[in-house]
TIZA-704154 format. One record per residue (C-alpha): residue in one letter; residue number from 1; x, y, z. Coordinates in pm, whole numbers, plus 50000, padded with zeros to 5 digits. Example, Ala and Ser with C-alpha at 12.3 -4.5 7.8 and 13.67 -1.06 7.14 Angstrom:
2
R resn resi     X     Y     Z
R    A    1 51230 49550 50780
R    S    2 51367 49894 50714
END
This chain:
391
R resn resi     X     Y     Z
R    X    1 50000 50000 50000
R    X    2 50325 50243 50082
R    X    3 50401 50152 49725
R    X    4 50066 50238 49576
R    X    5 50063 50586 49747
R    X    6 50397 50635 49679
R    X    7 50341 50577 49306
R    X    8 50030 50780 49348
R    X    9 50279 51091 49480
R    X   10 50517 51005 49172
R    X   11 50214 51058 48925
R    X   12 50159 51347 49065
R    X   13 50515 51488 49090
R    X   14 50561 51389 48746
R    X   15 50266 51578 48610
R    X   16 50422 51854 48854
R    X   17 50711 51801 48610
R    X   18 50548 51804 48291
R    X   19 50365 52106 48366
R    X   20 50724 52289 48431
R    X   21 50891 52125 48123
R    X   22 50565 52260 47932
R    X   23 50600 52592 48074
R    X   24 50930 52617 47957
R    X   25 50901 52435 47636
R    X   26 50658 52681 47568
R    X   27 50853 52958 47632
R    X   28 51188 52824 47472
R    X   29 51082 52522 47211
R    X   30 50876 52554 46891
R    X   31 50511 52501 46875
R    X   32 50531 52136 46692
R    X   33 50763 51976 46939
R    X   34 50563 52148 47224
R    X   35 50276 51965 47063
R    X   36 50446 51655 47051
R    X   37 50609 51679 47421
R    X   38 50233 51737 47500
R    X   39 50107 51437 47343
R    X   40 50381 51184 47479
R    X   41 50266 51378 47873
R    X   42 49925 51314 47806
R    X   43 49986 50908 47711
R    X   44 50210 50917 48004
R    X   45 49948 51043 48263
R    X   46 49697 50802 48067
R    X   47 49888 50464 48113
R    X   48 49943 50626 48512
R    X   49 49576 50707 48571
R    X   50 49502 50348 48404
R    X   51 49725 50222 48648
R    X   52 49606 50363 48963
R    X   53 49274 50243 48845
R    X   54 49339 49912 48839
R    X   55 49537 49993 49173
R    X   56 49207 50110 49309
R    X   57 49029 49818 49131
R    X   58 49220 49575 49337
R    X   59 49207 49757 49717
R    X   60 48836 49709 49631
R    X   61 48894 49348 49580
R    X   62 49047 49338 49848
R    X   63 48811 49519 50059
R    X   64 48559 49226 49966
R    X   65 48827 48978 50094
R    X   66 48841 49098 50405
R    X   67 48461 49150 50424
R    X   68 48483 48775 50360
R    X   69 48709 48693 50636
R    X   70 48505 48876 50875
R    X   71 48220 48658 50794
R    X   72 48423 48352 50849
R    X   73 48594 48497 51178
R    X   74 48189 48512 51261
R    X   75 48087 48156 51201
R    X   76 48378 48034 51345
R    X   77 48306 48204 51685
R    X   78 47907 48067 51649
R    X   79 48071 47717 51590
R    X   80 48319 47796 51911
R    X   81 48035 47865 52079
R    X   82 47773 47569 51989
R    X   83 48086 47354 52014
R    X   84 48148 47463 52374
R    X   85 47752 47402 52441
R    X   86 47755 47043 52271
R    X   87 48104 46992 52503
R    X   88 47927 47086 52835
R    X   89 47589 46862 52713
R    X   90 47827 46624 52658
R    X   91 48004 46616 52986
R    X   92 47663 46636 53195
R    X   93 47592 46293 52998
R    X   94 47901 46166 53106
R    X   95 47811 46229 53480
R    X   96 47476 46086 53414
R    X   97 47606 45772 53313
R    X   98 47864 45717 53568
R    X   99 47644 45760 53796
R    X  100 47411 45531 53662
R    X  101 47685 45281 53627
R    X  102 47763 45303 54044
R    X  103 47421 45233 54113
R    X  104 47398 44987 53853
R    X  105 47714 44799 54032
R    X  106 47555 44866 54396
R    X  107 47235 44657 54227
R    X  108 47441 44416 54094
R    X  109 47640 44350 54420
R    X  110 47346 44338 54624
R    X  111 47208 44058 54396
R    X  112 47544 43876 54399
R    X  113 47534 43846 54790
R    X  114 47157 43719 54805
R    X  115 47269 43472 54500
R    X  116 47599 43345 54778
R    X  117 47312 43335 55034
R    X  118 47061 43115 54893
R    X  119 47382 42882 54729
R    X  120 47485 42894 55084
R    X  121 47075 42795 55238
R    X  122 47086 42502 54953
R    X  123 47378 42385 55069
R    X  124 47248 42330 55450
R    X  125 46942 42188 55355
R    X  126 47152 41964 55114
R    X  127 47347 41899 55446
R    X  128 47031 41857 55661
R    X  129 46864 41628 55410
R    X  130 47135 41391 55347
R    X  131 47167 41347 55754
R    X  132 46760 41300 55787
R    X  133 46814 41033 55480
R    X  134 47094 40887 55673
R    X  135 46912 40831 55965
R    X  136 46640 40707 55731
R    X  137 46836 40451 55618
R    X  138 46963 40355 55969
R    X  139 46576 40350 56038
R    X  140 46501 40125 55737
R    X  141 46786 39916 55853
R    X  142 46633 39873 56191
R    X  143 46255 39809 56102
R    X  144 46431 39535 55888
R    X  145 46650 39375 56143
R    X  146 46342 39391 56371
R    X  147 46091 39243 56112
R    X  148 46382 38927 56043
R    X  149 46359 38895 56403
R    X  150 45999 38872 56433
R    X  151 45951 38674 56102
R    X  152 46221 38427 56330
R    X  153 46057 38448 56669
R    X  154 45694 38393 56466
R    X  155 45879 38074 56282
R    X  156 45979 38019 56655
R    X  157 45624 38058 56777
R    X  158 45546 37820 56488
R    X  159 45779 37546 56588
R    X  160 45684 37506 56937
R    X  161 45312 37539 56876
R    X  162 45382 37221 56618
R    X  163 45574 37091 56890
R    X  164 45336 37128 57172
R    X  165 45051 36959 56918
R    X  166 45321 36712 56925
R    X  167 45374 36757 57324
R    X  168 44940 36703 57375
R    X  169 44915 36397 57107
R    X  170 45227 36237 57343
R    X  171 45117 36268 57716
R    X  172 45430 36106 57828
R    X  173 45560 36485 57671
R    X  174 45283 36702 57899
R    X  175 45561 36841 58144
R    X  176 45813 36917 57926
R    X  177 45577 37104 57699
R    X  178 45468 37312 57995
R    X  179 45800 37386 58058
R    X  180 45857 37505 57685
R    X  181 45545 37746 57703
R    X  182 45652 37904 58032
R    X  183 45963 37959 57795
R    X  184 45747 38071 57487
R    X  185 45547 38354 57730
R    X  186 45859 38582 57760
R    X  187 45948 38539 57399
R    X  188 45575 38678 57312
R    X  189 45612 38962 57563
R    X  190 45992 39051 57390
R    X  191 45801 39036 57037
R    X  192 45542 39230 57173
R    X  193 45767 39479 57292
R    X  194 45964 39490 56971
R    X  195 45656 39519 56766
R    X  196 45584 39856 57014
R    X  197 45939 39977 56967
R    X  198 45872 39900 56581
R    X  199 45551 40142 56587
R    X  200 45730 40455 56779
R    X  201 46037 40351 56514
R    X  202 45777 40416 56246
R    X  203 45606 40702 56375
R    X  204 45964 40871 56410
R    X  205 46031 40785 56071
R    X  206 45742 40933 55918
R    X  207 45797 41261 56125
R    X  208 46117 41298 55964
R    X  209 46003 41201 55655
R    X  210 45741 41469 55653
R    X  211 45974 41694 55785
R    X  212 46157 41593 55453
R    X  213 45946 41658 55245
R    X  214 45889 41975 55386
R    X  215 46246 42123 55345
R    X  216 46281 41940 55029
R    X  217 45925 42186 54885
R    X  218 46082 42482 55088
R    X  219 46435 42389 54886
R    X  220 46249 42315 54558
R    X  221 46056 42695 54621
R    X  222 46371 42833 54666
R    X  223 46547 42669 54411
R    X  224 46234 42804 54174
R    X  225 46260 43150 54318
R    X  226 46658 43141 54186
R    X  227 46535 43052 53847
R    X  228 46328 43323 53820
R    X  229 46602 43561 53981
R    X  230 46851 43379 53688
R    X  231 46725 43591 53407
R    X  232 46746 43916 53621
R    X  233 47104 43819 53684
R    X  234 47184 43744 53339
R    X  235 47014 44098 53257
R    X  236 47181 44291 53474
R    X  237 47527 44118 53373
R    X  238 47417 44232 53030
R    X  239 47383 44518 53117
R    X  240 47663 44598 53333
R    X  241 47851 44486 53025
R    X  242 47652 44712 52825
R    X  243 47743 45004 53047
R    X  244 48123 44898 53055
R    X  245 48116 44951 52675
R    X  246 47923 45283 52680
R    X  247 48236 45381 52909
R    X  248 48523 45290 52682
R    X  249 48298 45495 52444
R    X  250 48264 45737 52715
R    X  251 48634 45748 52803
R    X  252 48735 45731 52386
R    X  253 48481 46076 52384
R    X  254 48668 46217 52675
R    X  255 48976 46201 52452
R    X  256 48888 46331 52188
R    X  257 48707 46638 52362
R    X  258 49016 46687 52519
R    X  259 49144 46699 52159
R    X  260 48863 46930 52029
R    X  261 48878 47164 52376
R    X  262 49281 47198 52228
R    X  263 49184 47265 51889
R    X  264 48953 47495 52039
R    X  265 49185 47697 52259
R    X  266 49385 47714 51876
R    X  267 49121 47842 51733
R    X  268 49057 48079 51976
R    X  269 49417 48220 51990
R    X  270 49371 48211 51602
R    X  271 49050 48441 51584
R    X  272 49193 48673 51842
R    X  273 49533 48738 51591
R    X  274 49285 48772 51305
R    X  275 49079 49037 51497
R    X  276 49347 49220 51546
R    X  277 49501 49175 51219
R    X  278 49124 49286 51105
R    X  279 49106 49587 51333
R    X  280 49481 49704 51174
R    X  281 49382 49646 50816
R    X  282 49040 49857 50870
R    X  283 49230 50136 51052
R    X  284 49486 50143 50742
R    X  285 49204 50105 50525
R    X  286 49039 50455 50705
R    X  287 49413 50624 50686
R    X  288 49422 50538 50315
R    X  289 49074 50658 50181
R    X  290 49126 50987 50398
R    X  291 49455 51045 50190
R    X  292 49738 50987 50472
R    X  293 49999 50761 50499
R    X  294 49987 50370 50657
R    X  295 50336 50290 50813
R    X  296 50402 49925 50734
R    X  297 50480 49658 51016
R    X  298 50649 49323 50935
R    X  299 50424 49031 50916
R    X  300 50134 49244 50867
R    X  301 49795 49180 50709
R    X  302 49844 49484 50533
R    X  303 50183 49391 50378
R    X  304 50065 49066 50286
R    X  305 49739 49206 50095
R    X  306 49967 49528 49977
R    X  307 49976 49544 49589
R    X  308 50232 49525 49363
R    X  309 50181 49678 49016
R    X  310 50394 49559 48753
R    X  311 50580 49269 48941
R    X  312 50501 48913 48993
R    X  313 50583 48802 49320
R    X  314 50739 48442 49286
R    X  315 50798 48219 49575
R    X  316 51092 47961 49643
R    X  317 50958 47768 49891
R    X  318 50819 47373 49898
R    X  319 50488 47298 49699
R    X  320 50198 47345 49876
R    X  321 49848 47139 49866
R    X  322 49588 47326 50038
R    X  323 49544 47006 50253
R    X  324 49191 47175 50475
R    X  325 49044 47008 50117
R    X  326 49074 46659 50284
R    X  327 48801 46587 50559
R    X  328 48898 46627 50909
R    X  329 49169 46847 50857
R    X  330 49154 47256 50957
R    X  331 49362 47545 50945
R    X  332 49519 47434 51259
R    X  333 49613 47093 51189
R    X  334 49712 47223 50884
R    X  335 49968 47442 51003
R    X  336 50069 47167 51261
R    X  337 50104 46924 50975
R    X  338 50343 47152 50745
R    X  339 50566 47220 51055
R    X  340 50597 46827 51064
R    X  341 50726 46885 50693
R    X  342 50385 46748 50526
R    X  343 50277 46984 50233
R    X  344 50136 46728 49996
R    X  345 49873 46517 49886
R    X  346 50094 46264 49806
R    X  347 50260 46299 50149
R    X  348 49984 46205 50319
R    X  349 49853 45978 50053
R    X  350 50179 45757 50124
R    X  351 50124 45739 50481
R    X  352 50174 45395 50641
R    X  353 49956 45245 50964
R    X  354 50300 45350 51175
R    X  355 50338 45701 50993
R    X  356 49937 45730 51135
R    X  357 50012 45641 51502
R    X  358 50351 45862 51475
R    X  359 50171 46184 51318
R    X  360 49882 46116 51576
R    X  361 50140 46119 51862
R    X  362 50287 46427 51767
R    X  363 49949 46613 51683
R    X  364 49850 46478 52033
R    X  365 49516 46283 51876
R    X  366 49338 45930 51850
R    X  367 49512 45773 51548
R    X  368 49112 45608 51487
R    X  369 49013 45947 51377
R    X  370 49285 46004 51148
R    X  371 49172 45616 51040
R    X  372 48795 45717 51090
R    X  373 48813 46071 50819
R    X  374 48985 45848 50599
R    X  375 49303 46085 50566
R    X  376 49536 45873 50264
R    X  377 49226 45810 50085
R    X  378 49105 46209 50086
R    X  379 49464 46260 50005
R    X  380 49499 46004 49716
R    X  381 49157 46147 49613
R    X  382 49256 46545 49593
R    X  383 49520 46476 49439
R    X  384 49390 46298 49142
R    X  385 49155 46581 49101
R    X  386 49397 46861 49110
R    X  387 49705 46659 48910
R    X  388 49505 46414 48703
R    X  389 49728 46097 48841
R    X  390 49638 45828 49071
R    X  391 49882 45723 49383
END
């Protein structure tokens, strides 16, 4: 812009200058090579009005440019701001969840310890039952021994009453077949008693038995009332699995809000050096259309948008892709990516599964997302549209 205004003072100095050497021409030269001096002036200040038109052409050009950028500095502080909202949604979900999850594992704990304590209530009545069949069996064993016994004292019984039809058919046999039923009468008191013992042996059993049968319903209930508990387990296992998932998710989010909250701050910093840059270029802007003079600044806006009539400006640096084309990639990670040395399509296009986890590492990211936006294929992709090759 120093330039433009300083070629602006030159046009005018030189028609200063013309006017002078016309003055005197007049006064000292002949009317035909007055006439022709005049002519040659006149294209002169032509071609210099024609090019402080197009000078003027261009600051308006440029004018729009930065009207441009101000629109984008706008948008990208609306999507700071929704991003920040969908960040603190985001995190209020996350606390949610977690706390769902502790209760979840509170439920499922609970229902683990009443699952030990009915195992454990099976396993006494399995205890309890095998002693009352035990002592069944010992019963069984008894009742037997006691029936043999009678079955022998009967067969006993048997014997001597054969013997004592014998003992009346033979007189000569009377006494000692007295003798033999004094013997017999004890014997029928001892089965007697055995047959009484047998009863309260029976009676005893089928308490226990009953008793039994009781635990064994109370055991089968309970056994029922696990089954039906089963499912609730298996759905709450589910779902604590469930919820262990939604936290890798949950913790893989965290990450890469961390990420985003970084590329925010960036951003931020970012907008703030293009507001000022902004507020410098409108000031110089103001200076310029009200005629006075903008002192330049290194790495200004204004000396990078400053025109330059009649020369190219040429540039011996690397080649450049404008790699924000590829999806997932800003100005940020853009700049972070050319200070690694990347410029190219066909840089990135090249990468290899350890190039992605290295440039992740150093761009402090998940390398899934650079995996996820598909980086090598957007690269391989621009660059067949801009060079007309495939990778």
């Amino acid at each position: 812009m120093i330039m433009l205004i300083g070629q602006m003072l030159g046009c005018l100095l030189a028609a200063a200058g013309i006017g002078a050497v016309v003055g005197w021409l007049l006064r000292h030269q002949s009317a035909a090579a007055i006439a022709q001096r005049l002519m040659d002036s006149e294209t002169d200040l032509r071609i210099k009005e024609q090019a402080l038109d197009t000078a003027l052409y261009e600051l308006k050009t440029q004018a729009a440019t930065l009207d441009t950028l101000e629109a984008k500095l706008a948008s990208a502080e609306s999507l700071g701001r929704s991003t920040q909202q969908d960040l603190a949604s985001r995190q209020e979900r996350i606390h949610a969840l977690q706390r769902d999850l502790t209760a979840a594992l509170q439920r499922a704990a609970a229902a683990e310890t009443d699952h030990r304590t009915g195992l454990q209530r099976i396993a006494d009545q399995d205890a309890a039952m095998a002693a009352y069949a035990n002592e069944a069996r010992q019963a069984n064993a008894a009742r037997t021994a006691a029936q043999q016994n009678l079955l022998l004292k009967e067969q006993e019984v048997l014997d001597l009453q054969q013997r004592l039809a014998a003992t009346e058919r033979e007189g000569a046999d009377a006494d000692r077949l007295r003798a033999l039923i004094g013997e017999l009468e004890p014997v029928q008191g001892r089965v007697h008693w055995l047959e009484v013992q047998l009863s309260e042996k029976e009676a005893q059993h089928r308490g226990a038995l009953h008793r039994l049968e009781e635990q064994l319903a109370a055991r089968d209930r309970r056994i029922a009332e696990l089954m039906r508990q089963e499912p609730l387990l298996k759905e709450k296992d589910a779902r604590i699995a469930e919820l262990e998932r939604r936290i890798d998710e949950l913790r893989a989010l965290q990450t890469e809000f961390a990420g985003q909250v970084k590329m925010m701050g960036e951003k931020e910093e970012e907008i703030s050096r293009l507001r000022k840059r902004l507020v410098e270029v409108r000031a110089a802007l103001r200076i310029r259309a009200d005629g006075g003079h903008v002192v330049a600044r290194p790495h200004d806006l204004v000396n990078q948008l400053s025109l330059q009539i009649g020369h190219s400006k040429t540039s011996n640096g690397p080649q450049k892709d404008d790699l924000k084309k590829i999806h997932g990639i800003g100005p940020v990670l853009e700049r972070a990516l050319n200070k690694m040395g990347t410029y190219t399509f066909v840089q990135i296009a090249k990468w290899t599964p350890s190039d992605i986890a290295r440039v992740a590492q150093k761009l402090d990211t998940n390398p899934d997302r650079i995996k996820r936006d598909n980086w090598v294929a957007g690269a391989k992709k621009q660059h067949r549209e801009k060079y007309g090759e495939k990778i």
